[in-house]
C-alpha positions as CSV (number, residue, x, y, z in Angstrom):
1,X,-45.4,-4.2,53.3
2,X,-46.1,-5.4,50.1
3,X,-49.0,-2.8,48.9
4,X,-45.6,-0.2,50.2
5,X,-43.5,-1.9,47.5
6,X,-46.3,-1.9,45.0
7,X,-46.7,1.6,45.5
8,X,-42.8,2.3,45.5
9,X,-42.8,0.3,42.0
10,X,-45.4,2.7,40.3
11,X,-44.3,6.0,41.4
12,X,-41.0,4.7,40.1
13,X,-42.3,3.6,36.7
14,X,-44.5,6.7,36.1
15,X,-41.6,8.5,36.8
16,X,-39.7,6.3,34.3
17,X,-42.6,7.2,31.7
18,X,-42.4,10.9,32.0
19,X,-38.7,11.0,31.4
20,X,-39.2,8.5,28.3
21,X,-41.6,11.3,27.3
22,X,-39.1,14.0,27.6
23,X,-36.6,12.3,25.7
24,X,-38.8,11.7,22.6
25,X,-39.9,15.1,23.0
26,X,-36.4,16.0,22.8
27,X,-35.4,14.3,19.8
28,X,-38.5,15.7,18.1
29,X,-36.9,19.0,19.2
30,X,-40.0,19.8,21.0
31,X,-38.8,22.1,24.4
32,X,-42.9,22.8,25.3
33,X,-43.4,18.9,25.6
34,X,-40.1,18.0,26.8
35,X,-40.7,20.7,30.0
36,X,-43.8,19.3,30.6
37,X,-42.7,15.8,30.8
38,X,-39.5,16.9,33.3
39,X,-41.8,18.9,35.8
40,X,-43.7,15.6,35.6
41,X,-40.9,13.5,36.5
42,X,-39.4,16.1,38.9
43,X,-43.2,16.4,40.8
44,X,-42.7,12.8,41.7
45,X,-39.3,12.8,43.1
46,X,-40.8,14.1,46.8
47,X,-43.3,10.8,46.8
48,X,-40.8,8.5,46.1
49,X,-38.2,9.2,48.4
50,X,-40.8,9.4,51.1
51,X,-42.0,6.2,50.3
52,X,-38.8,4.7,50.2
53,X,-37.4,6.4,53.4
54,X,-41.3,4.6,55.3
55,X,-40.3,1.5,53.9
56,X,-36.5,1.3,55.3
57,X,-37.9,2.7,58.3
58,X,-40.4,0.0,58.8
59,X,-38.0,-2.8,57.7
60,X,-35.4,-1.6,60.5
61,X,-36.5,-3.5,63.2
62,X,-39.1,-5.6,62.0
63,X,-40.0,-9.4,63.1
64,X,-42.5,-11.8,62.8
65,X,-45.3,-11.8,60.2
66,X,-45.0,-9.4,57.6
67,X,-48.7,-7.0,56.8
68,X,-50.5,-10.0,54.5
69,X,-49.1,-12.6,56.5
70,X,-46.0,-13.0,54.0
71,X,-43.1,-14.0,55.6
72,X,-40.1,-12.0,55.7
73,X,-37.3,-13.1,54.1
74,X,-33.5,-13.2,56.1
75,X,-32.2,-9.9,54.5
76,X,-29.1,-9.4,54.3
77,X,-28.3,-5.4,54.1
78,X,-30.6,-3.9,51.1
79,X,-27.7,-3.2,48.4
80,X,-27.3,0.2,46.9
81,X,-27.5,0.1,43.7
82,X,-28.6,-2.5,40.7
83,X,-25.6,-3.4,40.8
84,X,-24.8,-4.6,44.0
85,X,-28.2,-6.2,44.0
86,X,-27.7,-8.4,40.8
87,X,-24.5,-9.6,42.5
88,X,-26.0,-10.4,45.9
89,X,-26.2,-13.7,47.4
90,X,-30.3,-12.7,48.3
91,X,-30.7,-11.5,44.8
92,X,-29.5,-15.0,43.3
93,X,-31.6,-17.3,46.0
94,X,-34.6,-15.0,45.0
95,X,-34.9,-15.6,41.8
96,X,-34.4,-19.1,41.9
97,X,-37.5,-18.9,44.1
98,X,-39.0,-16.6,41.7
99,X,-38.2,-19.9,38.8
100,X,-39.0,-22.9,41.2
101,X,-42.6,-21.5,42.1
102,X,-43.1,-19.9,38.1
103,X,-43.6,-16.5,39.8
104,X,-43.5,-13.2,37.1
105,X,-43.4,-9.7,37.5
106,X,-46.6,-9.4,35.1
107,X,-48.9,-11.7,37.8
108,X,-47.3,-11.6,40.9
109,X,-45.7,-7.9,41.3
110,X,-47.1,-7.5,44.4
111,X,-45.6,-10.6,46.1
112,X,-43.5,-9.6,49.1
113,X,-41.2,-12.7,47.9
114,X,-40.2,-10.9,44.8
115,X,-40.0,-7.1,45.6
116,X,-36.3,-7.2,44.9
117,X,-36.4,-8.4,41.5
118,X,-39.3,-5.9,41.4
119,X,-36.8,-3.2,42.7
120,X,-34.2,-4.3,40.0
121,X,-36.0,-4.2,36.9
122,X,-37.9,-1.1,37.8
123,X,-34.8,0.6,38.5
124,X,-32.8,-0.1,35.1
125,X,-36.5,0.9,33.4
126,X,-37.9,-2.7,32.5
127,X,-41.7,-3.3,33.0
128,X,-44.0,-6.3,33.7
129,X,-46.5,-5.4,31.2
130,X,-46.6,-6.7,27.6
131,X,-43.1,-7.6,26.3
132,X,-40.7,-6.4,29.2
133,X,-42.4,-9.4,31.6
134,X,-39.4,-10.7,32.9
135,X,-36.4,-10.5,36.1
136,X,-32.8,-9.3,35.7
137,X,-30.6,-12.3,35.9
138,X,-27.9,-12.7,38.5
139,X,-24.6,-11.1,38.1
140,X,-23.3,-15.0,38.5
141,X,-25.6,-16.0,35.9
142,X,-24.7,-13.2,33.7
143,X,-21.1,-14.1,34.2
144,X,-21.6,-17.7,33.2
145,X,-22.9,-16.9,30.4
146,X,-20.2,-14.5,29.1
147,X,-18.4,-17.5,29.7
148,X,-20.0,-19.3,27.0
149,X,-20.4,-16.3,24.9
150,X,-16.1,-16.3,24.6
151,X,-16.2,-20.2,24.1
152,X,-17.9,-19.2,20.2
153,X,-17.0,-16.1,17.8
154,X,-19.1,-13.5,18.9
155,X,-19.5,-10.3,16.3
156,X,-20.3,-8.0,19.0
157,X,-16.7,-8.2,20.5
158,X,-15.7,-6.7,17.2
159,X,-18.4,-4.3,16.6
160,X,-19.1,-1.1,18.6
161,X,-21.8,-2.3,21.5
162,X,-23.6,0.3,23.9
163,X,-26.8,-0.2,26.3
164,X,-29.4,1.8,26.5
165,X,-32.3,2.1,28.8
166,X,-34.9,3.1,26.4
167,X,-36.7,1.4,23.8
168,X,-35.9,4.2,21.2
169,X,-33.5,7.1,20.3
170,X,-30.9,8.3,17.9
171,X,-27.0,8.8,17.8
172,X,-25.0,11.8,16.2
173,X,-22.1,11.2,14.1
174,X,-20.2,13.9,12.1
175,X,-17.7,13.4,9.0
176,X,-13.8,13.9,8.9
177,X,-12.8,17.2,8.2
178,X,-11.3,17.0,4.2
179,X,-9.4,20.8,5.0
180,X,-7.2,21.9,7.6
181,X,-7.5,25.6,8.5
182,X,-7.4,28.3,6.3
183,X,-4.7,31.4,6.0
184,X,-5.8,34.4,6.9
185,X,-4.4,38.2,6.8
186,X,-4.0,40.5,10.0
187,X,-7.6,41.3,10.6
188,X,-8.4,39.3,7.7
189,X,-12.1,37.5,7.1
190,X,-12.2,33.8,8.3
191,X,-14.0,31.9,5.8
192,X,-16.5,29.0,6.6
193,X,-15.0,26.8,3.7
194,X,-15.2,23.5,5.3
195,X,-17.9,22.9,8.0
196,X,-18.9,19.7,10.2
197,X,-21.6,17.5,8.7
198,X,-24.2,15.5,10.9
199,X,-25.9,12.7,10.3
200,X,-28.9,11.4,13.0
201,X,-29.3,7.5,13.2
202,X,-32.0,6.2,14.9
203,X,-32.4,3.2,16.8
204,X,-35.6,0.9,17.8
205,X,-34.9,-1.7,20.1
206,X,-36.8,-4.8,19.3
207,X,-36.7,-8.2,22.0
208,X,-35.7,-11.3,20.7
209,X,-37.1,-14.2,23.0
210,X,-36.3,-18.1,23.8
211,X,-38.5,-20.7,26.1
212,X,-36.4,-22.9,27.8
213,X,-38.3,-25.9,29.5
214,X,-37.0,-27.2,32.2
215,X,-37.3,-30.1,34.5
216,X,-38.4,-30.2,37.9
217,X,-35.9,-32.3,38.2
218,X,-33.7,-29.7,37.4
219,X,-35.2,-27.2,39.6
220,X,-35.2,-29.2,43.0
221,X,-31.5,-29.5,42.4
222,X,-29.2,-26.9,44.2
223,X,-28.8,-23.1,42.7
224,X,-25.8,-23.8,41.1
225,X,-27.0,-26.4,38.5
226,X,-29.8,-24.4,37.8
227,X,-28.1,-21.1,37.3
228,X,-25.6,-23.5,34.9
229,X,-28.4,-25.0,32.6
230,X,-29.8,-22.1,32.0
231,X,-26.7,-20.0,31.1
232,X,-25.5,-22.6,28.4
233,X,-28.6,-22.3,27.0
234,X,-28.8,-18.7,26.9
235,X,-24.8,-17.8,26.3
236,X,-25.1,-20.2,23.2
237,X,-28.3,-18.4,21.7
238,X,-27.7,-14.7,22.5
239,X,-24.2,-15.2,20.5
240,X,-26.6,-16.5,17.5
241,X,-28.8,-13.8,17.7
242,X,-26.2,-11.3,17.8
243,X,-24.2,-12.7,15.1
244,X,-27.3,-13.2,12.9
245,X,-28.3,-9.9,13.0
246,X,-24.9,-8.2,13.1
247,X,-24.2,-10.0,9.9
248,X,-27.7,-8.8,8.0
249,X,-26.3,-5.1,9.0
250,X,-22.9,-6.3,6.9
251,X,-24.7,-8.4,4.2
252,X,-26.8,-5.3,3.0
253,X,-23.0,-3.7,1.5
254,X,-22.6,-4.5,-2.2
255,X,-20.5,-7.4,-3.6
256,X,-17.5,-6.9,-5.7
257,X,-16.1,-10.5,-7.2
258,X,-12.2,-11.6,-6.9
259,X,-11.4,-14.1,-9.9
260,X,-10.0,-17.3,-8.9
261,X,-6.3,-16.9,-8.6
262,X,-6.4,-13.2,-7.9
263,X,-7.2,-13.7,-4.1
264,X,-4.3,-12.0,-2.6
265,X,-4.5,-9.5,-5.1
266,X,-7.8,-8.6,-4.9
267,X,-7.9,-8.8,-1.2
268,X,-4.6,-6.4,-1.1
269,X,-5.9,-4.0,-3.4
270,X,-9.3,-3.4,-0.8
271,X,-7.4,-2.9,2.1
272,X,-5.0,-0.7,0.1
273,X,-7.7,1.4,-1.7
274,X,-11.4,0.7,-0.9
275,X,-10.7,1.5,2.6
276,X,-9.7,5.0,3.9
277,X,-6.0,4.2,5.4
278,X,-7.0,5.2,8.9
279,X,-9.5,2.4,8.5
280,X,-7.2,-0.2,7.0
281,X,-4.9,-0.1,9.6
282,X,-7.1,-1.1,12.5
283,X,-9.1,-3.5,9.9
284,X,-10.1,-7.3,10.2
285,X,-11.1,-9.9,7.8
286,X,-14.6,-11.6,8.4
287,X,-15.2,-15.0,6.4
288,X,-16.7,-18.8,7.1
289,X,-15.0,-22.0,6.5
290,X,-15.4,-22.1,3.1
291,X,-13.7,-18.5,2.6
292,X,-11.1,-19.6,5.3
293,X,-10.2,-22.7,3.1
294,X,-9.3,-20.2,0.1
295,X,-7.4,-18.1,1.7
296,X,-5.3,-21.3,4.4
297,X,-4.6,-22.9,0.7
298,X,-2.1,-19.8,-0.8
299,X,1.2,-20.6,-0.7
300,X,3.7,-18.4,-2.3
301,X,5.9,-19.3,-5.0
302,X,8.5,-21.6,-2.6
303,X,4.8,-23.4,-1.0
304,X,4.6,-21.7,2.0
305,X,1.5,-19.9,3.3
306,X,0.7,-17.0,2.8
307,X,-1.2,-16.9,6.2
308,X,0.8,-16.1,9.3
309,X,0.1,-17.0,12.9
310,X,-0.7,-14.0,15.1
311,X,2.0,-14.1,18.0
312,X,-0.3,-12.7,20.6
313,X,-3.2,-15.3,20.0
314,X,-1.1,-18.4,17.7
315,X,-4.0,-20.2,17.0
316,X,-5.7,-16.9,15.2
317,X,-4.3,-16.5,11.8
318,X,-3.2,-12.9,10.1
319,X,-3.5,-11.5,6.6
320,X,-1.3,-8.4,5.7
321,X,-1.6,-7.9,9.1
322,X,-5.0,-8.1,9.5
323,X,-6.7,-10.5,12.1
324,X,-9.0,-13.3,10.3
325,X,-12.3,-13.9,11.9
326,X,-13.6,-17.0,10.7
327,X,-17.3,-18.1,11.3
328,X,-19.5,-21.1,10.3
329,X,-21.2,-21.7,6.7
330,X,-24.2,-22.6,8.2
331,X,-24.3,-19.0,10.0
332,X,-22.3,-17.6,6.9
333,X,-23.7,-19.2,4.3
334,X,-21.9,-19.1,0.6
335,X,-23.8,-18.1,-2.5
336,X,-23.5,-19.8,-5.6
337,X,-20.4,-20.9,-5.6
338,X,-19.1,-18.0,-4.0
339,X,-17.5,-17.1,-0.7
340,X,-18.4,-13.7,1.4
341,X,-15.5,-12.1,2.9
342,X,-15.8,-8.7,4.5
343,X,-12.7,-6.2,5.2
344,X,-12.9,-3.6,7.4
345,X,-13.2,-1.9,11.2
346,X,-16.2,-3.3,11.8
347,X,-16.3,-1.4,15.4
348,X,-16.2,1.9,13.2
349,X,-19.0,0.5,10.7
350,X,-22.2,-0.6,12.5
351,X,-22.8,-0.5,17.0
352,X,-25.0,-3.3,18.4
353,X,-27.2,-1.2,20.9
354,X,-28.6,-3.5,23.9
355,X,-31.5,-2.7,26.2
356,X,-30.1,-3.5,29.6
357,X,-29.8,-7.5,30.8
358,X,-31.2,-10.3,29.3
359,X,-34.5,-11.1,31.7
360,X,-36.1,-14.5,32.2
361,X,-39.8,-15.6,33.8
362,X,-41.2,-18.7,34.2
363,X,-44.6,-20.6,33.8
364,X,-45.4,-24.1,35.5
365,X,-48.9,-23.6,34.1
366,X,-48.4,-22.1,30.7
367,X,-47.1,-23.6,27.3
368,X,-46.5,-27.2,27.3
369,X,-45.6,-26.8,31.0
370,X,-48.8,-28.5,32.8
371,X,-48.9,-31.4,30.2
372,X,-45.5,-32.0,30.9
373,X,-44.7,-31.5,34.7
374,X,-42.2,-29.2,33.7
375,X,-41.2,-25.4,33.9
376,X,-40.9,-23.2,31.0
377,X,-39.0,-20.2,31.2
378,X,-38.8,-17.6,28.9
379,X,-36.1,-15.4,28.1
380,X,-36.2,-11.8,26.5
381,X,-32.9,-9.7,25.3
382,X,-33.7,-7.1,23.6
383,X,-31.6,-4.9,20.8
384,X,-31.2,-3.0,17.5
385,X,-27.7,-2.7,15.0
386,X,-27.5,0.5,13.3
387,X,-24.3,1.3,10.7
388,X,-22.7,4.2,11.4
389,X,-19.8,4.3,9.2
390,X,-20.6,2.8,6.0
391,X,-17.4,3.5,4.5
392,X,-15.5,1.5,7.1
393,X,-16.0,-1.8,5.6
394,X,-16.2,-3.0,2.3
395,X,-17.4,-6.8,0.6
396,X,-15.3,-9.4,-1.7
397,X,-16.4,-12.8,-2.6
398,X,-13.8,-15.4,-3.1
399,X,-14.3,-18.4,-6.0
400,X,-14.7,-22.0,-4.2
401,X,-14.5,-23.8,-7.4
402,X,-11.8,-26.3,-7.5
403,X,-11.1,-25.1,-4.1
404,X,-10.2,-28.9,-1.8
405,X,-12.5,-29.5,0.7
């Protein structure tokens, strides 16, 4: 049954190559190659569903020994879909197995005792070789770690995010129309005054990886604990990642100072003019501590603040309006003296573009693992930024001298 899998998993990913093929063939507007590559992909379809269909068949009724003499696993009904498999209770005790016994889809594809992770990460267009060695986490473990991810300030809540299943591509995004349509006469000539402009930003997903060792300890404990270690780890450093990256998209805009004294002012005066007014009025503010302590120190001219609570979320804190994001130094560092504060709809300025789930494999040979009795386990998420509206934010600095601490 196994070689049946292994089989069903490369159909499946030369399948998933040929499309990949069309779609860069696409995007280099080239229909002859793009053709080719979808007859390719459509040539396979017959072999896969056939294959599939023989293994069902031959899983119906089976007991016993499995063809190898792997044992079967209790199966529960075979979900649908990705989805239902990442959420299944056989998907979650399998790859715990898959971490306790360091098994990865690069080495160990055609172990029966993995076939549905196999199934999983083929299916969202993952692959064992190279970089893309890893499994699909759990939907529980996924959900545990957007758990963490809303204990910090994650950027990506406030940026644009998408998913993609390839590794590269391009988005389309046209400019506001500056005319509104023009008079004309009874049979009169239309004119072509005020067209739609395009612009093509391309994307290249790169990974981003963590090893995580854990104990043995660790993994002869129950699922739960496992699944709980691991998401802390990971909600905590995918935020980082994120936010490090999101920032360097918002970092690369151009500084303009606001003098000491001139906060409100200055800050006022970007919202009001530096941003279109469509963009102002969705805007936020984006500073760290430092920035935050300028702007929680103005007090009008009877000494009260100048900040006011938000009443949906009291403990989040509003400027003109405008929701104030506040984030570490040490993540948002200052510059000579200075404080960065960005204004702007930051969902309309730059889209965080994510490859599909985080994946994670494990070694209890690899690394530092054999010296140390322990189990390392690496995970791989993989993404690009791109900016897509660089008009819709805009960057101040704010003074810090004689600023309290």
């Amino acid at each position: 049954m196994s070689n049946l899998h292994h089989k069903l998993y490369d159909l499946k990913h030369q399948r998933a190559g040929f499309l990949k093929d069309a779609q860069d063939a696409l995007g280099r507007d080239d229909m002859t190659a793009y053709q080719a590559a979808m007859d390719k992909a459509a040539a396979l379809v017959d072999q896969i569903d056939a294959q599939q269909t023989l293994i069902n068949e031959m899983m119906r009724y089976q007991e016993g020994d499995m063809q190898g003499g792997i044992q079967p696993q209790q199966h529960e009904q075979m979900p649908g879909s990705v989805t239902d498999m990442l959420s299944s209770r056989e998907y979650a005790r399998t790859f715990c197995t898959a971490m306790k016994c360091g098994l990865n889809p690069k080495q160990n594809r055609g172990d029966g005792r993995i076939s549905m992770l196999m199934d999983a990460l083929q299916e969202t267009g993952g692959s064992p070789d190279g970089a893309d060695g890893g499994f699909l986490v759990p939907t529980d473990m996924q959900t545990k770690i957007n758990e963490v991810r809303r204990q910090q300030v994650a950027l990506a809540d406030f940026f644009t995010t998408e998913v993609t299943t390839s590794r590269t591509g391009f988005r389309v995004y046209d400019t506001m129309p500056t005319k509104g349509f023009t008079k004309v006469s009874e049979m009169g000539t239309i004119d072509k005054d005020d067209q739609p402009k395009f612009q093509r930003v391309d994307f290249t997903v790169e990974d981003y990886a963590l090893i995580v060792p854990l104990s043995n300890d660790l993994l002869a404990d129950e699922t739960a604990g496992l699944m709980t270690y691991l998401a802390n780890w990971m909600g905590r450093k995918s935020v980082l990642t994120e936010n490090i990256n999101l920032l360097a998209l918002l970092g690369a805009l151009s500084a303009t100072d606001i003098a000491a004294g001139e906060e409100i002012k200055g800050l006022k005066t970007a919202l009001n003019t530096a941003l279109d007014p469509s963009i102002s009025q969705t805007a936020s503010i984006l500073t760290n501590q430092s920035g935050y302590n300028v702007l929680d120190n103005l007090t009008d001219k009877n000494g009260r603040g100048l900040l006011q609570p938000d009443p949906t979320q009291p403990k989040r804190m509003l400027l003109s309006g405008r929701p104030i994001i506040v984030l570490s130094d040490a993540i948002l560092a200052n510059g000579e003296g200075k404080a960065p504060i960005y204004l702007g709809d930051f969902s309309q300025f730059g889209t965080l573009i994510r490859r599909q789930n985080m994946e994670l494999a494990t070694t209890n040979i690899g690394g530092n693992a054999w010296g140390t009795n322990s189990t390392e386990a690496r995970a791989i998420m993989r993404m690009d930024e791109i900016k897509t509206d660089g008009a819709a934010a805009v960057k101040r600095t704010l003074a810090l001298t004689g600023v309290g601490g």
